[in-house]
C-alpha positions, 0 to 999 in steps of 0.5 A: 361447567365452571371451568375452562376444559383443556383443548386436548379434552375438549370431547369430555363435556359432551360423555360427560353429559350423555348418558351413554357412559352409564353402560360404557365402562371404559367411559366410568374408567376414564372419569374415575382416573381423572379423579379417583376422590372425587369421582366417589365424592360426587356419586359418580357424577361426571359433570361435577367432577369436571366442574370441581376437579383440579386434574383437568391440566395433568390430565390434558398431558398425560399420555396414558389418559390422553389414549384412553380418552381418544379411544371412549371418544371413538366408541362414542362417536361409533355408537353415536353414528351407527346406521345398522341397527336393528330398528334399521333392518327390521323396520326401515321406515320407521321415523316417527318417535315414541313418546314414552310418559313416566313419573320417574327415570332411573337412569343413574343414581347421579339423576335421583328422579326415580323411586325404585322399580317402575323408574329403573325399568323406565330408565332401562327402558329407554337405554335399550330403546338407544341400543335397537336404534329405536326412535324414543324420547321419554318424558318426565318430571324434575324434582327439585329435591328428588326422592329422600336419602334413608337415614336410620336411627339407633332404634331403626327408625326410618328419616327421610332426608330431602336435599337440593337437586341442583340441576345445574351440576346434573348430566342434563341441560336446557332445552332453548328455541330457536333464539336460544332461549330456556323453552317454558310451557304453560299448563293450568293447574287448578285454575292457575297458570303455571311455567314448565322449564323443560329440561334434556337428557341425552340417553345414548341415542335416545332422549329425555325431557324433564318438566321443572317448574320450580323456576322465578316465573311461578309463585313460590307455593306452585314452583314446590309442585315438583319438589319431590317425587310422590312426595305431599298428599293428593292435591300435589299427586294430582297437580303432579299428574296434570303437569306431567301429562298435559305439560308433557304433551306440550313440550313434546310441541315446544321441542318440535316432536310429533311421536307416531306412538303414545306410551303411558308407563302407569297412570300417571301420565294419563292426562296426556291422552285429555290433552291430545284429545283437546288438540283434536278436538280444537282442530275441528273434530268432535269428541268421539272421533278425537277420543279413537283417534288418540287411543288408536296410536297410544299403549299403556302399561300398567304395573300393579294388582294392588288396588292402592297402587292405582291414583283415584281422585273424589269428585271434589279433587278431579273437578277443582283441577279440570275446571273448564276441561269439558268444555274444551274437549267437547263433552258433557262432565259427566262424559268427561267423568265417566272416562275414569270412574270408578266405584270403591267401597268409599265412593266414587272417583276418578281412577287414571287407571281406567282412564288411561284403559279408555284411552288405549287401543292397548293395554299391557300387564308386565309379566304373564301372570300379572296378565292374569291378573290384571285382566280379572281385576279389570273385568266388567264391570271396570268402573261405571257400567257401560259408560265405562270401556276400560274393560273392553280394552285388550290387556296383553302382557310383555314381560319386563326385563333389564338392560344388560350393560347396565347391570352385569358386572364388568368382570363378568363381561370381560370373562364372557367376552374371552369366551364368546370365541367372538359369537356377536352376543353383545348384539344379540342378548335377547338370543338363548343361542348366544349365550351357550358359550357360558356353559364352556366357561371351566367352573373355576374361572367363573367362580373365581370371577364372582369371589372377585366380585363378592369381595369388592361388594363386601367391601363397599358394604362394610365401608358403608355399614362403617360410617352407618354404625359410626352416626348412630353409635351403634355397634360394628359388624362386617360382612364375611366374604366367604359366607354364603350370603343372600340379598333382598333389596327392593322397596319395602312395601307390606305385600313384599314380606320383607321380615317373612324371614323372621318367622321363626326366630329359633329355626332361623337361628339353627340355619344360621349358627353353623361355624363351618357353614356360615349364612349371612342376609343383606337387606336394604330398601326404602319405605314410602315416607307415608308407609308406616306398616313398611316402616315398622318392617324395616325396624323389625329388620334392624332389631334382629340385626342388632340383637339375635342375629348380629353377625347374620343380618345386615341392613344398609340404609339409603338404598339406591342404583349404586347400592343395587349395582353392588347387591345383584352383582355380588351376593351369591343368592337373590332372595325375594318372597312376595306375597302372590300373586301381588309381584307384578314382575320385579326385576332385580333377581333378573339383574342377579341371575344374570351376574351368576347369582340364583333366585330363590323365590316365589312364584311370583311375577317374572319367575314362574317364567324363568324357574326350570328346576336347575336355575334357583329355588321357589318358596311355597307353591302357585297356589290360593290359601286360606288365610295370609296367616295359612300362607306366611306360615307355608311360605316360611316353612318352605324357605327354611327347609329349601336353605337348609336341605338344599341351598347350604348344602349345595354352596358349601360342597366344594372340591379340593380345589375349593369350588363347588362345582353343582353349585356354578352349574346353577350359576350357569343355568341362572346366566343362561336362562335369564340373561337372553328371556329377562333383557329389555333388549328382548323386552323393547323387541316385544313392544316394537312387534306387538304394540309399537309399530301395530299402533302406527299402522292402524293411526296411518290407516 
């Protein structure tokens, strides 16, 4: 903060720096009010806002404002201090933190150190974590420049825009020691000795650490190994890999924490098992009884069937940044090497998969058939024959979900709250039961509540594709707010499909060009800055709307939280084509269905489990084709005829009253099979029961 705060405000810095006000929207309001520009300037990022705005005195005499904030102060401190919940009764003895290792956290996009799924699942992750009063830190990296800004060219190109960080103007702060100091940890990376600043964010109730070392004490080539997230080749992947694992282990140390779990989210983080081991073993206990004890109390989660998906090193690479490893862990290099190796068409290398397998009690996939599989990919021989246990480790599943208050729209949950007839459904999500009041909601309110919605994301939209068109000079094109409209957001990556919809351009284009049945897509996503195949999808993408399709298919740069809030609230379909089986899980149709807006999928990754027949629409079927020719083609004809016989049609009857009853009845059933099976509150539930609390009890043991 760079100004003095009023005394009647005195409380602001402290919402301010919790996160907590990401699923509170009477805090978003609170700090919207105080400055309406700037709170859209700044990203939505209170901590700015209270450095620059120059309300703060109006506001400390406004009575109005005064009220409001008196009363998000009351929420937080209730939330804050609440004794009763459900960790409390269902687990009472339960003190010992996780720990739970992730390269990236998508907490708000006001914090940009998440890339895209995997760290918005992380971030919903620990929020919910916060709500069950589920003891969790989570630990990271900081990235000086985060992950780039998408900017397109006229022609379609992706560039990728990297800017400062600038941590001081983040919803984070300093962890000091006792004297008040900035805590710095070393950790050797390729044989130097590097400083990690370690920074705090508060979560609600639980909490983040975030490793920098981007600070005076390192040398200027070492402080860029965490400028930007997957960012560089594999050198700074695996510098990046050592620091979040061996780093992340000692500031959980330096910040006085000893979790009672290990949970390592991808292999990324898996050097935290190495470095625990290495305490152990310095303690006086060999190998082979540190290596069981630190996999008796450590879960990992992997989330990928794409072989690339997993971080493998050559020999050269893994010896050069674990120099002296061996010696220190009690074991041979070869022992050390054999915890991770993997055979690949090219050679040998060290797979942090397999490693964090081999030093897991646990392993879990991230929706039942990914269980599936994962447990095929990983069977034996996993890596070097019988050296290697990866395999013997169990793989289980736990579906991945979404935190609930950080998704739905708050005009849904206002209409839902005038419904529940006060049923506790805000403490009980993850309960089908307490979700049947959807189906009381009369049609109309609840279509009205979504025309509500889809207009302002319309607007949002067209207010971006405006200043979109305005930099490239290329033409303008507005959204139709009454148009059936369908979302596809995600990372663009090949095995998502991203232009599977231009398949058939003349079939489309029949869909496409009723006047009275108008259809419009809406397609935003970024492509890793290596990825050219991606890339080319994105300009394939942007030529079909700037060419045949223009007026029907929109693409909007620099996807990111806030976009994706506007997407799954507002679109009235969510559409998603994998190619199956390589959707791990996904989440953002979950984040639609919740707010009303059906998924019309593959039967890929989380869907084959919601997907009744009454609550969207599949492409394609569960089953293995001959070619990816043989099943793009299936896949593309399926999608058109389920929009063209049944998705049109359905949206497009309506009654004299202008709602189309059968169609909010899907809407209904999308809300209530989604909403309580597809929530990380159910979700964390799970890995409590099934992984969590069975880990602390065999390490007590």
């Amino acid at each position: 903060m760079r100004q003095e705060i009023p005394n009647e405000l005195q409380k602001l810095p402290d919402i301010a720096y919790n996160l907590l006000w990401t699923w509170h929207p009477a805090a978003q309001a609170l700090f919207s009010r105080l400055d309406p520009e700037q709170w859209e300037a700044t990203e939505h990022n209170p901590v700015r806002l209270l450095a620059e705005t120059e309300n703060l005195a109006s506001a400390a005499s406004d009575t109005a404002f005064l009220e409001a904030y008196g009363a998000v102060v009351k929420d937080f401190g209730a939330y804050l201090e609440q004794e009763d919940t459900w960790m409390a009764y269902a687990y009472p003895g339960l003190q010992e933190p996780v720990a739970y290792f992730s390269a990236e956290f998508g907490l708000h996009e006001s914090l940009p150190i998440y890339s895209g799924g995997l760290g918005v699942l992380a971030g919903d992750h620990v929020k919910s974590a916060s709500d069950l009063g589920l003891p969790l830190v989570g630990v990271g990296l900081l990235y000086a420049q985060g992950y780039f800004r998408q900017r397109l060219t006229a022609e379609g190109r992706q560039e990728e825009v990297y800017e400062p960080f600038g941590p001081a103007s983040r919803p984070l702060r300093p962890l000091l020691d006792e004297e008040g100091r900035d805590v710095l940890v070393p950790v050797d990376v390729a044989g130097r000795e590097l400083y990690l600043k370690v920074w705090r964010v508060e979560v609600g109730r639980s909490a983040v650490l975030l490793l920098d070392a981007d600070i005076p004490e390192n040398a200027e080539e070492d402080r860029g190994l965490t400028a930007r997230l997957y960012g560089g080749g594999q050198r700074t992947r695996i510098a990046q890999e050592v620091i979040l694992g061996v780093g992340g282990v000692r500031a959980l140390r330096a910040a006085g924490i000893q979790p009672g779990v290990y949970h390592m989210n991808e292999g990324h983080a898996a050097f935290s098992g190495l470095e625990r081991l290495r305490e152990l073993v310095e303690g006086g206990a060999s190998f082979g009884e540190a290596r069981e004890a630190v996999a008796r109390n450590t879960v990992f989660t992997t989330h990928t069937p794409v072989p690339a998906g997993h971080d493998a090193f050559p020999p050269d690479l893994f010896g050069e940044f674990t120099g002296g490893w061996a010696e220190s862990l009690g074991v041979s290099g070869e022992g050390l090497w054999a915890l991770g190796h993997k055979e690949e068409e090219w050679g040998p290398t060290f797979n942090m998969t397999v490693l964090a397998m081999n030093l897991s009690a646990v392993s879990n996939a991230v929706s039942e058939l990914h269980g599936e599989v994962t447990r095929d990919m990983w069977r034996p021989p996993a890596g070097n024959g019988a050296e290697n246990e990866a395999s013997e480790t169990p793989i289980t599943h736990v579906t991945n979900g979404i935190h609930t208050w950080s998704w739905l729209s708050p005009e849904l949950a206002d209409l839902f709250q005038r419904y529940s007839g006060g049923r506790a459904w805000r403490r009980m999500v993850q309960d089908p039961a307490a979700w049947s009041f959807v189906g009381e909601i009369p049609p109309e309110e609840l279509w009205r509540a979504h025309a509500a919605v889809k207009l302002e994301t319309t607007g949002f939209i067209n207010d971006r594709l405006r200043l979109q068109a305005g930099r490239t000079g290329t033409s303008y094109r507005e959204l139709d707010p009454d148009a059936l409209t369908l979302g596809f957001a995600r990372r663009f990556a090949t095995y998502k499909r991203a232009t599977l919809l231009l398949h058939d351009p003349e079939r489309l284009r029949r869909i496409l060009a009723s006047a009275d049945r108008p259809v419009q897509f809406i397609f935003a996503g970024k492509a890793h800055p290596a990825d050219e195949p991606a890339k080319e999808f994105i300009r394939a993408l942007y030529e079909a709307a700037e060419g045949d399709f223009a007026g029907h298919l929109f693409i909007l740069e620099d996807y990111d939280m806030n976009v994706a809030r506007h997407l799954v609230q507002g679109v009235d379909v969510w559409h998603n084509n994998p190619r199956r089986p390589l959707e791990a899980s996904g989440t953002s149709g979950q984040k639609a269905s919740l707010n009303g807006a059906p998924n019309f999928s593959v039967l890929d990754g989380w869907w084959p489990e919601a997907y009744n027949g009454r609550n969207g629409w599949i492409i394609g079927e569960a089953r293995e084709y001959a070619s990816q020719e043989e099943q793009d083609a299936a896949d593309a004809d399926s999608l058109y005829t389920t929009l063209e016989e049944e998705i049109v049609p359905l949206y497009y009857d309506r009654d004299a009253a202008g709602v189309p009853g059968a169609w909010v009845e899907v809407m209904k059933e999308a809300i209530t099979t989604v909403a309580p099976d597809f929530s990380t509150q159910r979700m964390v539930r799970d890995y409590v029961h099934k992984l969590y609390v069975p880990r602390m009890a065999q390490a007590a043991r």
